[in-house]
N, C-alpha and C positions, 0 to 999 in steps of 0.2 A: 304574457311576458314571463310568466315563472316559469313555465314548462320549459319555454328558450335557454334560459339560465340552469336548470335542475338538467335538461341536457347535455350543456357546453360543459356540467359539473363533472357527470359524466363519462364523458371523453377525457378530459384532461387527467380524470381520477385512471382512466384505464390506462393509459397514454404507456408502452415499454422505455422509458429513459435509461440510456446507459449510465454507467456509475461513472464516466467521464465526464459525463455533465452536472456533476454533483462532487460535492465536496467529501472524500472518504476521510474518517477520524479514528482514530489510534486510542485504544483502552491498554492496561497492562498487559492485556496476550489478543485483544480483537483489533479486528477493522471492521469499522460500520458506515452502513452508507445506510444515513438516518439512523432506522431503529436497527434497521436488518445486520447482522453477522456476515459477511462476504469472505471472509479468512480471518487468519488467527498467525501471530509471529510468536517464535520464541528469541530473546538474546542470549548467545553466548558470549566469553570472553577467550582467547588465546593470547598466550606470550613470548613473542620470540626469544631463539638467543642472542639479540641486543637489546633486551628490555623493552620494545617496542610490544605495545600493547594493540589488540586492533578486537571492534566487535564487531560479531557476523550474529545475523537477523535473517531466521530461515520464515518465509511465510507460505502457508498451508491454505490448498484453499479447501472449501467446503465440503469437497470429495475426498480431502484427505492427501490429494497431489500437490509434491511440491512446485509453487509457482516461481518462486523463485530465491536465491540466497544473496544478502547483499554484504559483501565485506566493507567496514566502516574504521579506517585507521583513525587513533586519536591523535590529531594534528590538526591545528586549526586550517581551515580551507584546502586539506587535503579532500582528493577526488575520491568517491563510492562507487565499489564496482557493482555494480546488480546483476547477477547471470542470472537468466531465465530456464525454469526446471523445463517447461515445453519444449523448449527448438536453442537454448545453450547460447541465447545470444547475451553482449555483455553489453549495457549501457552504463556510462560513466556518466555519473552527476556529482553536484556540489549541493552538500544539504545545508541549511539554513540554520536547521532548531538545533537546539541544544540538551533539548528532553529527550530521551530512549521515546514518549509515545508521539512526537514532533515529528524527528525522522523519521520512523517509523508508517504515520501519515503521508510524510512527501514519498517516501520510495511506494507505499500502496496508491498512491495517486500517480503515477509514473507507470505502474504497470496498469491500473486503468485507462491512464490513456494512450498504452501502447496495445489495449487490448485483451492485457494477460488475467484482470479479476474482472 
């Protein structure tokens, strides 16, 4: 009966799981899926000439390539643009959090499960 179980231990232990099936979490400049480092963001701020303020969040992945840049205007339940550095496509979402490492998490869980960390 152990050996069955020290098997199944195993497999599971080896098992390749995408980072879409897993919750990625936002540090001051990482994303981590668990322990591991998968990218890294920095924030910028710019300010229009109407005072409008808007932060863009470039995240980098592990190679050093940008994955993608996500423009974030400050208005509440205003839309985020996400272009993807790969293939230039833009996905628009609505973020939730309201911490820099919040969104930060949802836009790196957006591009896992579009594939791109």
């Amino acid at each position: 009966m152990k050996k069955v179980l020290f098997c199944i231990g195993l497999l599971i232990a080896g098992a390749n799981f995408s980072y879409a099936q897993s919750t990625l979490t936002a540090s001051a400049t990482e994303i981590k899926n668990g322990n591991n480092v998968v990218a890294t963001y920095t924030r910028t701020e710019t300010r229009a000439q109407d005072d409008k303020v808007t932060m863009i969040m470039t995240f980098t992945g592990k190679d050093g390539s940008e994955v993608a840049i996500a423009t974030i205007p400050y208005q509440q339940n205003a839309p985020t643009t996400v272009k993807t550095g790969k293939d230039g496509q833009k996905h628009i979402i609505t973020l939730k959090g309201k911490m820099d490492t919040d969104m930060a998490a949802e836009i790196a869980n957006l591009l896992a499960e579009k594939k791109y960390l």
